[in-house]
C-alpha positions as a Markdown table, in Angstrom:
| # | Residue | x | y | z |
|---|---|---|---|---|
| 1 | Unk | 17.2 | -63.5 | 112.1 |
| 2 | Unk | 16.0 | -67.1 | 113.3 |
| 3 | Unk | 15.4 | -68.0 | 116.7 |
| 4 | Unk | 17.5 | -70.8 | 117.5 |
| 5 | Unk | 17.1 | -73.2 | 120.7 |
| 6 | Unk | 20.5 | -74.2 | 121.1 |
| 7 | Unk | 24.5 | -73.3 | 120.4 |
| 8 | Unk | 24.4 | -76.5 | 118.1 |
| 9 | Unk | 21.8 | -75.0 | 116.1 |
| 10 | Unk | 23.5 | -71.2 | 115.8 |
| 11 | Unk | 26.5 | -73.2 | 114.5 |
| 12 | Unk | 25.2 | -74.9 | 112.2 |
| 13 | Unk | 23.1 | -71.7 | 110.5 |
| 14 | Unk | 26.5 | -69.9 | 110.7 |
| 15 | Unk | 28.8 | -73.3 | 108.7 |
| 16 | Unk | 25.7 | -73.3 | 106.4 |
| 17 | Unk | 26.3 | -69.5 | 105.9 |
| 18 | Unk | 30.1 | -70.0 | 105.0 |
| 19 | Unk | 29.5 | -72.7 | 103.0 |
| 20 | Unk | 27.4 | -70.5 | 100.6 |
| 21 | Unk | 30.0 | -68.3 | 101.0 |
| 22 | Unk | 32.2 | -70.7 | 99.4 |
| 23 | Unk | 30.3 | -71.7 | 96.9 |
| 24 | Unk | 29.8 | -67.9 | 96.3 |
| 25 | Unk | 33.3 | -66.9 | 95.6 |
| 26 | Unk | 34.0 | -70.2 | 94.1 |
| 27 | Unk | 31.0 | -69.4 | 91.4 |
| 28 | Unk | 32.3 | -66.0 | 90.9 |
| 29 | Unk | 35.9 | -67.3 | 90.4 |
| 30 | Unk | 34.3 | -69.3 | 87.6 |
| 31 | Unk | 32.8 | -66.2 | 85.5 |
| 32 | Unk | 36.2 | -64.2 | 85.7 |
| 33 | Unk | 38.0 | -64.3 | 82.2 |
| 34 | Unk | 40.7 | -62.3 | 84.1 |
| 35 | Unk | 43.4 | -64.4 | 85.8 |
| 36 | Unk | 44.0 | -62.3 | 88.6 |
| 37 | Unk | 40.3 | -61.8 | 89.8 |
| 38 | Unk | 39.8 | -65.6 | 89.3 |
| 39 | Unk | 42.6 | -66.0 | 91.5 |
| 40 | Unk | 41.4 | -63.3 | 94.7 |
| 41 | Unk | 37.9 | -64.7 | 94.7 |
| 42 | Unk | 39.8 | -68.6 | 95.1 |
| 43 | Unk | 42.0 | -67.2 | 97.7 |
| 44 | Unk | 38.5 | -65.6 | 99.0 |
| 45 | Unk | 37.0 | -69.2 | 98.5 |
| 46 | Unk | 39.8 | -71.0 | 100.3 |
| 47 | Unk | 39.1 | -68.5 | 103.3 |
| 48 | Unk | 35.4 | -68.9 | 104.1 |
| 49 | Unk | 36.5 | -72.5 | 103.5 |
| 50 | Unk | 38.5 | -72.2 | 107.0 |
| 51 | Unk | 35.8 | -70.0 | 108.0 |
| 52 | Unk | 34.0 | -73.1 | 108.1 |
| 53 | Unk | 36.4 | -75.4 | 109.5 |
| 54 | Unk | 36.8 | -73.4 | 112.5 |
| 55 | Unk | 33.4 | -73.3 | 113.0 |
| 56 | Unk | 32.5 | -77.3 | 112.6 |
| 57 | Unk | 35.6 | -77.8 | 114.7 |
| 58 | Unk | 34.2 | -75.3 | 117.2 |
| 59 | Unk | 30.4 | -77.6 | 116.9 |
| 60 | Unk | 32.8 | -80.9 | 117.6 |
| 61 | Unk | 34.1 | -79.7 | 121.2 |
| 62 | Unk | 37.4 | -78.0 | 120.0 |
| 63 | Unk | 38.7 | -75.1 | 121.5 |
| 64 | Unk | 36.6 | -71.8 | 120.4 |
| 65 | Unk | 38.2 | -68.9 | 118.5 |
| 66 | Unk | 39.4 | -65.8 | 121.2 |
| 67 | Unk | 38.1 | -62.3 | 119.4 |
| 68 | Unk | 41.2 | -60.1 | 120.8 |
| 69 | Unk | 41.5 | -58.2 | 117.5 |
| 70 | Unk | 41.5 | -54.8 | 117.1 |
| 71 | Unk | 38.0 | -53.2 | 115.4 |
| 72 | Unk | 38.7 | -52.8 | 111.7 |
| 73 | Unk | 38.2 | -49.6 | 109.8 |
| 74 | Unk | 35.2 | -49.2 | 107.9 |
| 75 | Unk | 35.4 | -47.2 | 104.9 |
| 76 | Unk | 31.9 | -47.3 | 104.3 |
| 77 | Unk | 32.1 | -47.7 | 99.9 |
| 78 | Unk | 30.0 | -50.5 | 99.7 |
| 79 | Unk | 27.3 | -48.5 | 101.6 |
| 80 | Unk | 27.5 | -46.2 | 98.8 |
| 81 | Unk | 27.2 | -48.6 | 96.3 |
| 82 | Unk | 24.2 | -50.2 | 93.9 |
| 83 | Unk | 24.1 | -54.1 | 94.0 |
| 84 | Unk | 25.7 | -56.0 | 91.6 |
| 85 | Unk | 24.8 | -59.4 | 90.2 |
| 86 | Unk | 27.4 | -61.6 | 89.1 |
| 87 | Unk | 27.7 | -62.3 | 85.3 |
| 88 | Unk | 29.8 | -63.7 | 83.1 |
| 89 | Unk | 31.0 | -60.9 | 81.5 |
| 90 | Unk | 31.3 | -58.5 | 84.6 |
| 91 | Unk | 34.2 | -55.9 | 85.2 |
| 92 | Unk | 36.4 | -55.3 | 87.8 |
| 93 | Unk | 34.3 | -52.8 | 89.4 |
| 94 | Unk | 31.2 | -54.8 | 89.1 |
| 95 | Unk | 33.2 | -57.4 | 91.2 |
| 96 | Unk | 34.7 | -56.1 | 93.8 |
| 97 | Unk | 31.1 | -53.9 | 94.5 |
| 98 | Unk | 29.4 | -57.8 | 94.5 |
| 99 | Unk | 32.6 | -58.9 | 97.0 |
| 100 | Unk | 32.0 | -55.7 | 99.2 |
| 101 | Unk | 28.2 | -56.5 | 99.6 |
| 102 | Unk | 28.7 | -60.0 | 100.5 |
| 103 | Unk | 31.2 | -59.1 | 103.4 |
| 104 | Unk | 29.3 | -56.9 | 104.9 |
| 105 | Unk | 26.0 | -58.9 | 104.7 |
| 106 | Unk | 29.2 | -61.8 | 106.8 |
| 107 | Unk | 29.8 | -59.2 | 108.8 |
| 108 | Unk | 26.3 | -58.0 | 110.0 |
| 109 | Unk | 25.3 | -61.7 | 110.1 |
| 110 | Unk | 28.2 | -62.5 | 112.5 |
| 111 | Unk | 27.2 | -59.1 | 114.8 |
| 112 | Unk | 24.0 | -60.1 | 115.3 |
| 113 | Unk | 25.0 | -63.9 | 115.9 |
| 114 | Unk | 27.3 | -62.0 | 118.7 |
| 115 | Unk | 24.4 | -60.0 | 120.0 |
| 116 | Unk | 21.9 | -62.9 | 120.2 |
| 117 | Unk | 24.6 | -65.2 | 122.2 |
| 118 | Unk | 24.1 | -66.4 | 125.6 |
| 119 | Unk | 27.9 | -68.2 | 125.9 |
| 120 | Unk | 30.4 | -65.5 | 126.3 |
| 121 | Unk | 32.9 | -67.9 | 124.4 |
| 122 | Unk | 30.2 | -68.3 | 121.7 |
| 123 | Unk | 30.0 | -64.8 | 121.4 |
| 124 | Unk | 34.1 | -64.3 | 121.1 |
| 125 | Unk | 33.9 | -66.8 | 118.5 |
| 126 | Unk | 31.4 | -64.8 | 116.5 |
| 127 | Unk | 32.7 | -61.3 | 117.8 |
| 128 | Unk | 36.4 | -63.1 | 115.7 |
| 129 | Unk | 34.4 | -64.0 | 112.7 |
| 130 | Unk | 33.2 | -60.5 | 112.5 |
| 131 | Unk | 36.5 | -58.5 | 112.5 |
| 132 | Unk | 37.5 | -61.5 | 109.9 |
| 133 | Unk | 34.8 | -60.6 | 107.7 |
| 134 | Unk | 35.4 | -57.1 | 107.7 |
| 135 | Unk | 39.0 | -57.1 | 107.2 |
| 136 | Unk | 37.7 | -59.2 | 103.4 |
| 137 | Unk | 35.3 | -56.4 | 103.4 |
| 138 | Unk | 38.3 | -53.7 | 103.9 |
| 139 | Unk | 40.6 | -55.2 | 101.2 |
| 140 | Unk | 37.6 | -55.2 | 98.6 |
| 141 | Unk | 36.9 | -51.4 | 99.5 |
| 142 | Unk | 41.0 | -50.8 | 99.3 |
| 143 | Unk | 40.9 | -52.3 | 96.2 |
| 144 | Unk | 37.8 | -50.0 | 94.9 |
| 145 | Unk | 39.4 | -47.0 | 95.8 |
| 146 | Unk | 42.9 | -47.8 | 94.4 |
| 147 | Unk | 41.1 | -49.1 | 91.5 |
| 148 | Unk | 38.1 | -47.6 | 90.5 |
| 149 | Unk | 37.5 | -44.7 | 92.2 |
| 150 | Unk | 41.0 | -42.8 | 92.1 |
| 151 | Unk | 40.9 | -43.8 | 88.0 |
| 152 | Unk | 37.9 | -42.2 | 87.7 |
């Protein structure tokens, strides 16, 4: 993890971070030939997209996200899984594995933005982020398990 010498520099690392997020999801909505999966990695898209807002509304002197959420269950899949690249011609599986990795890589990104903080309301902001990103994480692995794993 970088150094950074200021709150204005964290922020901007972390918007930079959602944005490839975006384009992420947006890419991968582009290889689906599936409807549906187009469609959840859009919605997932549109999300990191207000992921970002909130955070270059936080760098302009708005008011910073409160964490206040409960801790979100882990269920640990994409731990157990091997790393996916995306493809044109990818299945279901292979997606939502890709989707799980990227959240978690969000969430551990956003813990140890957290950890380095020196503003407690900078911290709450990426403590919020966190439990965000692993709430996408816990859908992908909900998914996996109604989907792949309890077919197989």
């Amino acid at each position: 993890m970088s150094t950074f010498g200021s709150a204005d520099e964290v922020l901007d690392f972390a918007i930079k971070s959602e944005q490839e997020a975006v384009d992420f999801y947006t890419d991968l909505a582009g290889k689906m030939e599936n409807p549906a999966m187009k469609k959840v990695f859009e919605e997932f898209a549109k999300e990191e997209m207000d992921h970002k807002a909130k955070l270059t509304s936080v760098k302009s002197g708005k008011r910073l996200m409160k964490s206040g959420a409960r801790k979100v269950t882990d269920l640990k899949i994409a731990d157990y899984t091997v790393e996916a690249e995306p493809t044109k011609d990818m299945d279901y599986r292979e997606a939502l594995i890709l989707a799980m990795q990227n959240e978690k890589a969000a969430f551990k990104l956003y813990s140890d933005l957290a950890a380095t903080a020196q503003d407690d309301d900078l911290k709450d902001l990426f403590l919020a982020l966190a439990q965000e990103e692993a709430r996408h994480k816990l859908r992908f692995e909900l998914e996996y398990d109604d989907d792949v794993l309890k077919c197989n």
